[in-house]
MARKOLLO-591694 format. One record per residue (C-alpha): residue number from 1; residue in one letter; z, x, y. Coordinates in Angstrom, 1 decimal. Layout:
N
R / resi / resn / pz / px / py
R / NUM / a / Z / X / Y
...
end
This chain:
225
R / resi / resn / pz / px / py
R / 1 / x / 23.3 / -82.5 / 124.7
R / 2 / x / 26.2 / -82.1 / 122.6
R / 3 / x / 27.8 / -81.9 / 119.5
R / 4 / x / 27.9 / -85.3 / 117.9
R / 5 / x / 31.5 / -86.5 / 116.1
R / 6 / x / 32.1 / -86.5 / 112.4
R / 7 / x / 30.0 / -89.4 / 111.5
R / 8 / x / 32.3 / -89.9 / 108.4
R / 9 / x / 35.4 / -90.2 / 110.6
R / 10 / x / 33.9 / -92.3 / 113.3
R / 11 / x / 32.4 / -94.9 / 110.1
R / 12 / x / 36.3 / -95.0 / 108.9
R / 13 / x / 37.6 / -95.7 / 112.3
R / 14 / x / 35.0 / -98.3 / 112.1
R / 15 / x / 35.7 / -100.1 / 109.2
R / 16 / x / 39.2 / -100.0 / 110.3
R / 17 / x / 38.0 / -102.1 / 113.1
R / 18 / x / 36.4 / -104.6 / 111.2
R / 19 / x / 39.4 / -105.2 / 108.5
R / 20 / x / 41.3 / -105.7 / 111.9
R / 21 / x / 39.2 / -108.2 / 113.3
R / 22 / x / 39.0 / -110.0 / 109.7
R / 23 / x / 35.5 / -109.4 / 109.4
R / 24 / x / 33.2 / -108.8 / 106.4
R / 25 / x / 33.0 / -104.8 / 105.2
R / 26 / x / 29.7 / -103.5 / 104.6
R / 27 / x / 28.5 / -101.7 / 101.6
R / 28 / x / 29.3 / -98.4 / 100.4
R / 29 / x / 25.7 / -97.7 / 100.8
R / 30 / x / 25.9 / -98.6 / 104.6
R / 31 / x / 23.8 / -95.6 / 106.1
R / 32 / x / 25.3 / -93.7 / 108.8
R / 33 / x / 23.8 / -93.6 / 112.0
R / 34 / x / 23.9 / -90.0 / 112.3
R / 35 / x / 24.5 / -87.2 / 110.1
R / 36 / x / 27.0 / -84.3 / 110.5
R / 37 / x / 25.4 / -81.3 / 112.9
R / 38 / x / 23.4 / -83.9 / 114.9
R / 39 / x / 23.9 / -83.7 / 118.5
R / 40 / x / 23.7 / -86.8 / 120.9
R / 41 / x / 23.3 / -87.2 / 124.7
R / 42 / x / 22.7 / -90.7 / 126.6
R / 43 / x / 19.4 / -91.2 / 128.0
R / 44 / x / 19.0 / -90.0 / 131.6
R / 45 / x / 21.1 / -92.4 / 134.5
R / 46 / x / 18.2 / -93.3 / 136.1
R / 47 / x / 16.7 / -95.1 / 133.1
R / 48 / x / 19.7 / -96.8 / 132.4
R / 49 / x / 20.1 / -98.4 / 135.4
R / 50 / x / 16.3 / -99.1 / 134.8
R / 51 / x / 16.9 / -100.6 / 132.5
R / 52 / x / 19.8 / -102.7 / 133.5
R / 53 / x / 18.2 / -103.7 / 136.7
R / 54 / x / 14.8 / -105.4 / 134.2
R / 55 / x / 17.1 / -106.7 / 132.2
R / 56 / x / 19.1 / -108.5 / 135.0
R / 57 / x / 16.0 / -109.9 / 136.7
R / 58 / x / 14.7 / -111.3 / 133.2
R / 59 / x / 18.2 / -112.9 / 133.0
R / 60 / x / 17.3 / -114.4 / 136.5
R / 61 / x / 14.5 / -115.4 / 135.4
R / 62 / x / 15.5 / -117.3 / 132.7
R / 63 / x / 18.1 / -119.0 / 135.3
R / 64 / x / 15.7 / -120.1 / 137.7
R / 65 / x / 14.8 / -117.5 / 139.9
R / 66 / x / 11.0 / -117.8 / 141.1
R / 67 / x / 8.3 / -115.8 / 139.9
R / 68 / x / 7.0 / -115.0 / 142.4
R / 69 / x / 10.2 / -113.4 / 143.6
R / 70 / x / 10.5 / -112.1 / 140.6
R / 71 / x / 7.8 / -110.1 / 140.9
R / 72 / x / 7.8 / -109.0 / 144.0
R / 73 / x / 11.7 / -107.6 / 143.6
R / 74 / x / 10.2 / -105.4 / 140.7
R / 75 / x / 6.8 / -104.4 / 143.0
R / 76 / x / 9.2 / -103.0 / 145.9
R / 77 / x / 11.5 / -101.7 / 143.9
R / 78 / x / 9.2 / -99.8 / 141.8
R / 79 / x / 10.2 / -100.8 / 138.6
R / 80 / x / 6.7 / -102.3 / 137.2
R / 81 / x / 6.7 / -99.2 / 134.9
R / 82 / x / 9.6 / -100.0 / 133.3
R / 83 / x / 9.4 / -103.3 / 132.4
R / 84 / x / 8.3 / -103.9 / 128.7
R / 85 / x / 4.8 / -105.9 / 128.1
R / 86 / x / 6.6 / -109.0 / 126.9
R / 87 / x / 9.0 / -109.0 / 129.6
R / 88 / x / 6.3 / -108.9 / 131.7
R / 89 / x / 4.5 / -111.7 / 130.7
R / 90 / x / 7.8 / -113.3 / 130.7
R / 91 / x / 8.4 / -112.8 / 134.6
R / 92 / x / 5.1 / -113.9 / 135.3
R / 93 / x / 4.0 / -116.5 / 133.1
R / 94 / x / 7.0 / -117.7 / 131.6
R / 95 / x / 5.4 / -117.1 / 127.8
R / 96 / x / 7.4 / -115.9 / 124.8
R / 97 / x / 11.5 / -117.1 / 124.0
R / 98 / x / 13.5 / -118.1 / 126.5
R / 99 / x / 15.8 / -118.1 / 124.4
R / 100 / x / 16.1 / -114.4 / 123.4
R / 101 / x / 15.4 / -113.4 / 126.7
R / 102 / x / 18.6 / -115.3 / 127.6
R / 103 / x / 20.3 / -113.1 / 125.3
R / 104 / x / 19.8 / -110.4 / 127.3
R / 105 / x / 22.6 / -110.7 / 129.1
R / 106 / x / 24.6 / -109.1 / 126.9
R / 107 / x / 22.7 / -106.3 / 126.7
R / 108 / x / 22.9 / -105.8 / 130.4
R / 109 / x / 26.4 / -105.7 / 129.3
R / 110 / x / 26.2 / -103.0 / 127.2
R / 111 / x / 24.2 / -100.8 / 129.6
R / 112 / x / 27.1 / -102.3 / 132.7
R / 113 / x / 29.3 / -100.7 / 130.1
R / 114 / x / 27.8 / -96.9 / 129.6
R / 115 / x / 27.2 / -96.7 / 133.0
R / 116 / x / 30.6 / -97.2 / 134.2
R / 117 / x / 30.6 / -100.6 / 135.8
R / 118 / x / 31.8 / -102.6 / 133.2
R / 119 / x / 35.6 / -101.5 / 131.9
R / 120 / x / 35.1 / -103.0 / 128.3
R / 121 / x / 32.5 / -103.6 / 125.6
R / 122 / x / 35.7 / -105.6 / 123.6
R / 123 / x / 33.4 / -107.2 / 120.4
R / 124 / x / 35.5 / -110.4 / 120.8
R / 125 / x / 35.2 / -111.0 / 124.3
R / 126 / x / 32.5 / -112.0 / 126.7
R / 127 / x / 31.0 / -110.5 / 129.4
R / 128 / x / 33.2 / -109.5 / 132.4
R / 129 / x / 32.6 / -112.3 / 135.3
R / 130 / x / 32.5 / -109.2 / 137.6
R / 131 / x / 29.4 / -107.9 / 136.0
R / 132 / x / 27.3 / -110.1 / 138.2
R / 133 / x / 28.2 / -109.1 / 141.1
R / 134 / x / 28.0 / -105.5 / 140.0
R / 135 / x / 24.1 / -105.6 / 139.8
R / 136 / x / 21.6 / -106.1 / 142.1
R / 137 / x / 22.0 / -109.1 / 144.5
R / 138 / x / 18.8 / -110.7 / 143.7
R / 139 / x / 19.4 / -113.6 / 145.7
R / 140 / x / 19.9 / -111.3 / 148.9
R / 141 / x / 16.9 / -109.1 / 148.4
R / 142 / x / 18.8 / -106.4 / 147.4
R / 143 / x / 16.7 / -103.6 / 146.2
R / 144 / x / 16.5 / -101.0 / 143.7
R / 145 / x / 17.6 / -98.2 / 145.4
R / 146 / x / 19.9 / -100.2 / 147.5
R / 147 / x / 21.7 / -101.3 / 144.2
R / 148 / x / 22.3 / -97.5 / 143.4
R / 149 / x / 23.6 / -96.3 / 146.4
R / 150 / x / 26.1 / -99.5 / 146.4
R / 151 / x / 27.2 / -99.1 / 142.6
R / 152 / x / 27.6 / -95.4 / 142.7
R / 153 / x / 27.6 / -95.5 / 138.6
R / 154 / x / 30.2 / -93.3 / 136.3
R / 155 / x / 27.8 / -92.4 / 133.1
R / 156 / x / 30.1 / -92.8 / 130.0
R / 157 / x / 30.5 / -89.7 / 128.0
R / 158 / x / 28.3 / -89.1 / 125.2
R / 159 / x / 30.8 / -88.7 / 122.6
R / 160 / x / 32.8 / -92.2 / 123.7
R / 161 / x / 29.0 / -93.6 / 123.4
R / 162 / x / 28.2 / -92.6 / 120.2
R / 163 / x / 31.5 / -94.3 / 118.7
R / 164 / x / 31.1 / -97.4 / 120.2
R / 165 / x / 27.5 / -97.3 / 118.5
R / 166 / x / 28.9 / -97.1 / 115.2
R / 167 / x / 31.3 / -99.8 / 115.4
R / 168 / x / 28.6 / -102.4 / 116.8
R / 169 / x / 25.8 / -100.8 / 114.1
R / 170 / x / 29.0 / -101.7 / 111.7
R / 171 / x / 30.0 / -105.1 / 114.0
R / 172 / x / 25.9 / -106.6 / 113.4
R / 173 / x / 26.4 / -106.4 / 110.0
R / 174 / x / 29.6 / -108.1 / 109.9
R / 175 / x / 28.8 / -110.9 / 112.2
R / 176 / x / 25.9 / -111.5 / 110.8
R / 177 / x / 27.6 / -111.7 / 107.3
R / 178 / x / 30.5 / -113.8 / 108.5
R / 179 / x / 28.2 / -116.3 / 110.0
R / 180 / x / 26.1 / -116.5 / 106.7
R / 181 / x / 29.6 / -116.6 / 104.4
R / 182 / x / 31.0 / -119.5 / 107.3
R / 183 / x / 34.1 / -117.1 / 107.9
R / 184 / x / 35.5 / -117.8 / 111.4
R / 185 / x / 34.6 / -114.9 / 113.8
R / 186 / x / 37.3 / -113.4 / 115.7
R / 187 / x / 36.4 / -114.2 / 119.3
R / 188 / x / 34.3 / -115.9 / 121.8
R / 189 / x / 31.3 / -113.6 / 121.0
R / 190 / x / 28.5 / -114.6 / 118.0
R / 191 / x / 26.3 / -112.3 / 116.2
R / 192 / x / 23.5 / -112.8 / 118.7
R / 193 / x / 25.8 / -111.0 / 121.4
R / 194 / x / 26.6 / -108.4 / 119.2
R / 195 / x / 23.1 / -107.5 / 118.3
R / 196 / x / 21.6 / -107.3 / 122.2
R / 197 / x / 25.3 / -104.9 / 122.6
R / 198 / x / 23.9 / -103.1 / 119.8
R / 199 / x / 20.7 / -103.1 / 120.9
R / 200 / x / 21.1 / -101.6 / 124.6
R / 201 / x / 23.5 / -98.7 / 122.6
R / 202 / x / 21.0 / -98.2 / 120.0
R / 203 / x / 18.7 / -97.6 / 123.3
R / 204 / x / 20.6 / -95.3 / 125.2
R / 205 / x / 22.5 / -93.2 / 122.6
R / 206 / x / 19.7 / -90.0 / 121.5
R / 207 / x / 19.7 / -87.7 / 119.2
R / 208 / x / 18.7 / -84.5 / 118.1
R / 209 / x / 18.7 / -83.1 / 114.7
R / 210 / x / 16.8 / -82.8 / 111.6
R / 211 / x / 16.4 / -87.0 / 110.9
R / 212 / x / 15.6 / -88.2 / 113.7
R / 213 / x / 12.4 / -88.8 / 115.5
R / 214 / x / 11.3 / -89.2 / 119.2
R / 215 / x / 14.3 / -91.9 / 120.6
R / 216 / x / 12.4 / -95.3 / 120.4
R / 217 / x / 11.3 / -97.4 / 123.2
R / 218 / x / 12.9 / -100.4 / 124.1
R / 219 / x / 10.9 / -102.8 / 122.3
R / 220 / x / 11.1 / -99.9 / 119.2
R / 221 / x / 14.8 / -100.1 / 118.6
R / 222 / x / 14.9 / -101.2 / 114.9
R / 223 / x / 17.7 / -103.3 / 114.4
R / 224 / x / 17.1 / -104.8 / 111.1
R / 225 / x / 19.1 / -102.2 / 109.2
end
């Protein structure tokens, strides 16, 4: 745990972000996401590549990969615990929206990102093509563990966390906005990849200080402010 940034700086560094991308400025009322004497951490490594490794086999899922196989990877992986209740009965029945679980992707991103496999999280640019190939080979059989002794992660540092949090919690808005106002958006990513980035940091980033509650569980990250 440490000592969070300015929140005001961070929000102006932010906004600088946005009137460089072209992008729609929030409100003065925007909240910040943290306030000043808060301190931060990122969720222990082990649940973010947890995390990841779900999220990559519903990906697969969504991209054909059997259920069966599906199920058994998380089974011998030990996993089961981790996965949500509506992933769940998306690996093995196929019900809910394929279409947000698709999403996911990017939000594997994200989580690529913080743990030091992926070298960007640039809001105008898609995921790296080497991010595949950076998770578990599913295909092979490649197993939990197996995955983390190959990927050997790098945890990003809280502070460079917490920043990038702002700027996507500032970058939702914005898409979101531009897409509504019919401005053109300043890359090859939509609002829908921006909000599962946001969503993964929103995840992983805690804090601690007088505001803020237990850190949420996946399914709890609110991200309709």
């Amino acid at each position: 745990m440490k000592a969070a940034p300015d929140p005001r700086a961070v929000r102006d560094a932010s906004l600088d972000e946005l009137e460089r991308l072209a992008l729609p400025l929030p409100p003065p009322s925007f909240p910040l996401v943290w306030e000043p004497g808060d301190e931060v951490e990122l969720r222990p490594t082990g649940e973010l590549e947890a995390r990841a490794a779900v999220l990559h086999v519903v990906v697969a899922r969504c991209f054909g990969m059997p259920t069966e196989a599906a199920m058994s990877w998380l089974l011998n992986s030990k996993l089961v615990d981790f996965v949500t209740p509506p992933e769940w009965q998306f690996v093995a029945g196929a019900k809910g929206d394929h279409r947000s679980f698709v999403l996911h992707h990017d939000a594997v991103f994200a989580l690529s990102w913080l743990l030091g496999l992926s070298g960007h999280l640039d809001a105008t640019a898609p995921p790296e093509e080497r991010m595949m190939s950076q998770m578990p080979d599913l295909p092979a059989g490649e197993l939990f563990n197996a995955w983390r002794s190959r990927a050997l992660v790098a945890p990003r540092d809280a502070t460079d966390a917490v920043v990038l949090l702002d700027l996507y919690y500032c970058l939702d808005w914005a898409f979101q906005e531009a897409e509504k106002l019919g401005v053109e958006l300043p890359g090859e990513v939509d609002s829908n990849a921006i909000g599962q980035r946001r969503w993964a940091l929103e995840w992983a980033v805690t804090f601690t200080g007088p505001y803020h509650e237990d850190p949420p569980e996946w399914e709890e990250v609110d991200l309709s402010v």
